[in-house]
C-alpha positions as CSV (number, residue, x, y, z in Angstrom):
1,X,-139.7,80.7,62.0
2,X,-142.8,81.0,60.3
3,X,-145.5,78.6,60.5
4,X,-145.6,77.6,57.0
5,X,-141.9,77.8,56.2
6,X,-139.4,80.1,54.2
7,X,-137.0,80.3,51.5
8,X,-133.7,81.3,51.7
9,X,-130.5,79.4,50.7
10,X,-128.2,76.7,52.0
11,X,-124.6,76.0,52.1
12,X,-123.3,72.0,52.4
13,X,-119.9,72.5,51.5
14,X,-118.1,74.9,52.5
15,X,-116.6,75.7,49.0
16,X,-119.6,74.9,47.2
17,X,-122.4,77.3,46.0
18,X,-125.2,78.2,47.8
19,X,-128.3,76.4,46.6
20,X,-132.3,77.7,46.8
21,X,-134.1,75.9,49.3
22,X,-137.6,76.3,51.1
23,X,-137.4,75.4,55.2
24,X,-140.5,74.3,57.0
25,X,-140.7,74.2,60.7
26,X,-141.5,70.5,62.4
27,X,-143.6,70.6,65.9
28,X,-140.8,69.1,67.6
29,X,-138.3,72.0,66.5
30,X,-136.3,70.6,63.8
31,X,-137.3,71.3,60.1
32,X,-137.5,70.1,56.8
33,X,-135.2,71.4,54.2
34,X,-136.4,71.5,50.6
35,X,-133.7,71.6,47.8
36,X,-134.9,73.7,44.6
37,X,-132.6,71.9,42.8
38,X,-131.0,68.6,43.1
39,X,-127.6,68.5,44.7
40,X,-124.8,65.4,44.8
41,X,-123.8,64.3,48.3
42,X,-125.8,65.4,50.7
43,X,-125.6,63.0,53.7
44,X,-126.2,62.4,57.4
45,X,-123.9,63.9,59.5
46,X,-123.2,67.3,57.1
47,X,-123.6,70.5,58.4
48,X,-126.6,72.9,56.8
49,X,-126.4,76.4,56.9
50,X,-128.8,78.8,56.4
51,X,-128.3,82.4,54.5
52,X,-130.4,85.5,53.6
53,X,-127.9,86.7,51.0
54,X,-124.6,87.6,53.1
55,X,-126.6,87.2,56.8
56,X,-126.1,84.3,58.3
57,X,-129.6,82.4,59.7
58,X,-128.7,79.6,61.4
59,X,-127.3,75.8,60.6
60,X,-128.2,72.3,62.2
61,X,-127.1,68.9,61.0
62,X,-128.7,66.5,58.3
63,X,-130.8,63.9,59.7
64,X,-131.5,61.9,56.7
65,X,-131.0,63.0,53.0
């Protein structure tokens, strides 16, 4: 990941649309997720995945909203 983060989008629902988000790394390996755009519901315990267009990045769980 780079140093000073990325963009690419997330999914938190699997029937929802993907929304813009920038990620930046943490030292301790986890990262801060950014949403472009507000979105209703996000909580603890959701899954987050991560997309570049139709390739799949990665996913972790929400922390904290």
């Amino acid at each position: 990941m780079p140093p000073d983060g990325f963009e690419c989008t997330v999914k938190l629902r699997s029937t929802s649309p993907s929304v813009a988000v920038l990620v930046t790394p943490m030292q301790d390996g986890r990262a801060q997720v950014h949403l472009k755009e507000p979105f209703a519901g996000v909580a603890p315990g959701q899954a987050c995945v991560f997309y570049d267009g139709e390739r799949l990045l990665g996913g972790g769980w929400i922390e904290k909203a």
